[in-house]
C-alpha distance (Angstrom), angle and dihedral (degrees) to the residues before:
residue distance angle dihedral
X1 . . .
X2 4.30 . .
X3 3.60 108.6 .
X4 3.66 117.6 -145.8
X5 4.19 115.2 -93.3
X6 3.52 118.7 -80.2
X7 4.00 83.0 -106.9
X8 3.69 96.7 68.5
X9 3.53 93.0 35.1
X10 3.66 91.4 59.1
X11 3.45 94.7 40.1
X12 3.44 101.7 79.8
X13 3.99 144.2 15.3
X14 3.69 107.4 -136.4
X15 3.39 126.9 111.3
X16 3.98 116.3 -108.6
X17 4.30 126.2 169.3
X18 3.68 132.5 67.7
X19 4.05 98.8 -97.5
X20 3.96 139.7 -170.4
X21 3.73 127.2 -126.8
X22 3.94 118.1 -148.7
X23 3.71 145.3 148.9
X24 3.94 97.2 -142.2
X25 3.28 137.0 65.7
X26 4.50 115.4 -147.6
X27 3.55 85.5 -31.7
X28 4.24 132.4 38.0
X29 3.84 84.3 -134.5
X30 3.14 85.6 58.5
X31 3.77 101.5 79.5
X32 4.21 129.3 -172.7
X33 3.88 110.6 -141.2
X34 3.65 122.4 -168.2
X35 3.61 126.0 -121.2
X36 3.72 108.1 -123.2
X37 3.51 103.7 166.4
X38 3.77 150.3 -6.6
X39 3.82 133.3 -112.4
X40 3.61 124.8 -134.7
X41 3.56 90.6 -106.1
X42 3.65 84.8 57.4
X43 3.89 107.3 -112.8
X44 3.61 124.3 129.8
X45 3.73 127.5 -93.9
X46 3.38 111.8 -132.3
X47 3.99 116.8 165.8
X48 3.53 121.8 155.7
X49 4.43 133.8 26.2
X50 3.55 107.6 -89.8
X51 3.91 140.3 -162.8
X52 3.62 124.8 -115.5
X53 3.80 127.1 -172.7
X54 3.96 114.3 -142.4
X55 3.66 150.3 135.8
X56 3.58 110.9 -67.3
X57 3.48 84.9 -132.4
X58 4.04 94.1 53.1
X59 3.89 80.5 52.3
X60 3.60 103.1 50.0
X61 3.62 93.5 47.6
X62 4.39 95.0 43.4
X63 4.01 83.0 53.3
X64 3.84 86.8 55.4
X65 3.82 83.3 59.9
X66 3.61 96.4 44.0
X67 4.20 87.0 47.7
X68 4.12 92.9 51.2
X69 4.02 89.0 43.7
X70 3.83 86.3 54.8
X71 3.72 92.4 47.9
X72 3.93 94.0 42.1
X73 4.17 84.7 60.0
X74 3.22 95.6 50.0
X75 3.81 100.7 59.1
X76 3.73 97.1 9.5
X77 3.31 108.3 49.3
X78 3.71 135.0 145.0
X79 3.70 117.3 -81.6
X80 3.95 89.3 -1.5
X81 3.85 90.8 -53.5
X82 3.23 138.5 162.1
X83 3.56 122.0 -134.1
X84 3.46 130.3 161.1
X85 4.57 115.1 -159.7
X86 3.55 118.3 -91.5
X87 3.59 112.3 -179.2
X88 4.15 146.4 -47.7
X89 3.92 130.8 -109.2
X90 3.83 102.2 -144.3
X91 4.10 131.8 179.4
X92 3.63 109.7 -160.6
X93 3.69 143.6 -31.0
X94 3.81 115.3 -178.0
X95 3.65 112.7 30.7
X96 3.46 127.4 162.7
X97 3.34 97.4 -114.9
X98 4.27 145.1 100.0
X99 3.42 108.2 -60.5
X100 3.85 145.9 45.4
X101 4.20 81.9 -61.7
X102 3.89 86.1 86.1
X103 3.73 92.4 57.6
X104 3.25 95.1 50.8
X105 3.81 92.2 -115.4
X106 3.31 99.6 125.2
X107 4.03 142.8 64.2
X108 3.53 134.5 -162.0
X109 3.75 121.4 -147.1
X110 3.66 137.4 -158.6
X111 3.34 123.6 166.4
X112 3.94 131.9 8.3
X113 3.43 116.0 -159.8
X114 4.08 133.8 -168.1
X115 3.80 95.2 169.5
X116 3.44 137.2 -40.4
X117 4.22 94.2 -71.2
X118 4.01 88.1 45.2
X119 3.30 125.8 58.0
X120 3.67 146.7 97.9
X121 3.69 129.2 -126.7
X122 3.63 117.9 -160.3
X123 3.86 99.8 -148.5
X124 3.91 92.9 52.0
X125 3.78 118.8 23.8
X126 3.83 102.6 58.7
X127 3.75 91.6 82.2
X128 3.32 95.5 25.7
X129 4.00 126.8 108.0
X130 3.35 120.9 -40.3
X131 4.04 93.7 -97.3
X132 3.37 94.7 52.2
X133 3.66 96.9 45.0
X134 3.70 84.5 55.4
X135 3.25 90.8 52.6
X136 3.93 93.5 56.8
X137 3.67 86.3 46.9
X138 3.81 90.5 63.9
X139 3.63 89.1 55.1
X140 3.43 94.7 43.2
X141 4.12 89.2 56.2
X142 4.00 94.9 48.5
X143 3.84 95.4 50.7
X144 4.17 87.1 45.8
X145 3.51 79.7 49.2
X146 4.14 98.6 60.9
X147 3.78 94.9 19.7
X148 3.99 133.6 51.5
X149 3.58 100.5 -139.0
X150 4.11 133.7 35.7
X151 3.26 122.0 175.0
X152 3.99 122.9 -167.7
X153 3.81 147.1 139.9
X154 4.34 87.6 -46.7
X155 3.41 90.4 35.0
X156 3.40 111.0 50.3
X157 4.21 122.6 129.8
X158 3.92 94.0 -179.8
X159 3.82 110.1 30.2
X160 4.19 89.4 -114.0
X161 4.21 91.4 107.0
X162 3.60 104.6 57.7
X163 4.55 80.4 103.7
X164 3.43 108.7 35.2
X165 4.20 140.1 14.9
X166 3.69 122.0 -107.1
X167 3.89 116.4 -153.5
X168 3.79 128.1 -175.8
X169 3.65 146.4 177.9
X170 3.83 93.2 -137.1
X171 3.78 87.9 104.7
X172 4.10 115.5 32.0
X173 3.90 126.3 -125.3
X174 3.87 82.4 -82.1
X175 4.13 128.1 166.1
X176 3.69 107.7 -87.1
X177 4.13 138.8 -78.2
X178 3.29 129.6 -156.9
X179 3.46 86.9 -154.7
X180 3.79 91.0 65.4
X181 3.61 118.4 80.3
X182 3.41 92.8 -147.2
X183 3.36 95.0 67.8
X184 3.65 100.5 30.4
X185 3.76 90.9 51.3
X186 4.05 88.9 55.9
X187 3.89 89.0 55.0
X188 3.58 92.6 51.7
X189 3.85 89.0 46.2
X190 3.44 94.2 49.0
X191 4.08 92.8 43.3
X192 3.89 87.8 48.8
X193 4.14 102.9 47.9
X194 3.53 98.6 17.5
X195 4.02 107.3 41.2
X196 3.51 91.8 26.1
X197 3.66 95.9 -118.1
X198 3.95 86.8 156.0
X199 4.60 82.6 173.8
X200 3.70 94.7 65.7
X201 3.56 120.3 103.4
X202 3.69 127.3 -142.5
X203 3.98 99.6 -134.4
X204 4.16 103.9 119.0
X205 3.87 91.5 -111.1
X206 3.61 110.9 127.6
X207 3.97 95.1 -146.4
X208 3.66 134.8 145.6
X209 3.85 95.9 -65.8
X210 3.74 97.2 47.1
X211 4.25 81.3 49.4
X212 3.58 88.5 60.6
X213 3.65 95.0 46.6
X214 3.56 95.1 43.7
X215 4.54 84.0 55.7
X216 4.00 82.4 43.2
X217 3.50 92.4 60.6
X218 3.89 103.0 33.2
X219 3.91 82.3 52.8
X220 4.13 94.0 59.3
X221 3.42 93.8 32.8
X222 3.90 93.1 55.1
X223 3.76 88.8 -136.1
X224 3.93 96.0 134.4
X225 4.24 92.2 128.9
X226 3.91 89.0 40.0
X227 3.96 105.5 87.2
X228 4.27 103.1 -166.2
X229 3.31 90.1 -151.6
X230 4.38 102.7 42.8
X231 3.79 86.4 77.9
X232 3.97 147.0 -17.7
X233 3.63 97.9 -102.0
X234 3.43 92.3 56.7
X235 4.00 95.0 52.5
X236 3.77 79.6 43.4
X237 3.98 78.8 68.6
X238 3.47 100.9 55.3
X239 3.75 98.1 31.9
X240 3.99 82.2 59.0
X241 4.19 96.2 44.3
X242 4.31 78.5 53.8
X243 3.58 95.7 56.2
X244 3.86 92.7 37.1
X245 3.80 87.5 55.9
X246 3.94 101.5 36.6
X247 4.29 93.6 51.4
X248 3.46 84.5 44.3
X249 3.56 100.6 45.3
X250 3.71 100.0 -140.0
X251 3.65 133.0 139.1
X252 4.23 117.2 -105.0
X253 3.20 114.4 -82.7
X254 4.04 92.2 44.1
X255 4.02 92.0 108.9
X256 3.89 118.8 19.3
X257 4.11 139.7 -152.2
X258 4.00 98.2 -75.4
């Protein structure tokens, strides 16, 4: 469904739509935990299943992520892998509160976890080394790819994201703008950790460098005739070549446009 504009959204903090409450996401193995604390190392603490109230449509779409995560571990996995999803650290969905949050179009995540050796924890592993940054770039392309906006630690307009990544339905799973910086700030990602474009800043301004990264990229990823932002299902492309090549941990150019 359309979302109200960001204006009325923002506009007030009550809580409007029907919603769902669950403790799955796609699957009811598939359990959400919420983070209730932090070690001293910095990761998330996240011990029990918990319950989160949201738009069944926030839902549906979040288990989509969940489902593609799964199937990225299974045949993507870290040093040739296998590992099948086991379940997702999340801090809120609807919150009375400015924002898409108080229609339940939204979801916060936290940790995403394929076993105890694979998993990615949003308060730690965005600056982290290189593989694990990967990692969270993988993520980062399969929520872009079922949700319109994602903020997190590069994309971040109000300092709040630098430990978890906000999702919402404000914007659809749309074709890509460079105008967004959720898009641009995946290009510049991918350009930095996957091209090797070590210069290029993560900042959301599509500039020279990004251009060159973006070129980089559509180079290795033999997507010359697929324009990201002509249509969805050809970002859909790229968004999936990024998460191919960030689970796996494998230069661009690694897996190509079929």
């Amino acid at each position: 469904m359309a979302f109200p504009s960001s204006g009325k959204a923002f506009a007030r903090s009550s809580c409007e739509l029907p919603d769902v409450t669950r403790d799955w996401l796609w699957a009811t193995a598939w359990k959400m935990r919420y983070r209730t604390a932090f070690t001293g190392d910095g990761f998330g603490v996240h011990p029990s299943a918990t319950s989160f109230t949201m738009h069944a449509e926030t839902h549906k779409q979040a288990g989509r992520v969940v489902r593609d995560l799964d199937a990225l571990g299974r045949t993507y996995g870290y040093n040739g892998g296998t590992w099948p999803y086991q379940w997702t650290g999340v801090a809120g969905a609807k919150v009375c509160k400015p924002g898409y949050h108080r229609y339940g179009a939204a979801i916060d995540f936290t940790h995403f976890n394929w076993g105890e050796e694979l998993f990615v924890d949003t308060a730690v592993h965005g600056k982290a080394r290189r593989y694990l940054r990967r990692r969270y770039l993988a993520v980062i392309a399969v929520c872009r790819k079922h949700f319109g906006t994602v903020l997190h630690c590069y994309n971040d307009p109000d300092g709040s994201h630098w430990n978890h990544i906000h999702v919402d339905r404000g914007r659809r799973a749309v074709a890509a703008d460079w105008d967004y910086q959720t898009d641009t700030t995946i290009i510049q990602w991918a350009a930095r950790d996957l091209a090797g474009m070590s210069k290029v800043t993560i900042d959301g301004d599509f500039g020279p460098q990004t251009k060159k990264g973006l070129e980089a990229l559509r180079k290795a990823f033999k997507t010359e005739e697929l324009d990201p932002t002509a249509s969805s299902a050809n970002y859909l492309v790229w968004l999936d070549l990024i998460a191919r090549h960030g689970m796996a941990d494998q230069d661009a150019g690694a897996y190509r446009a079929e």
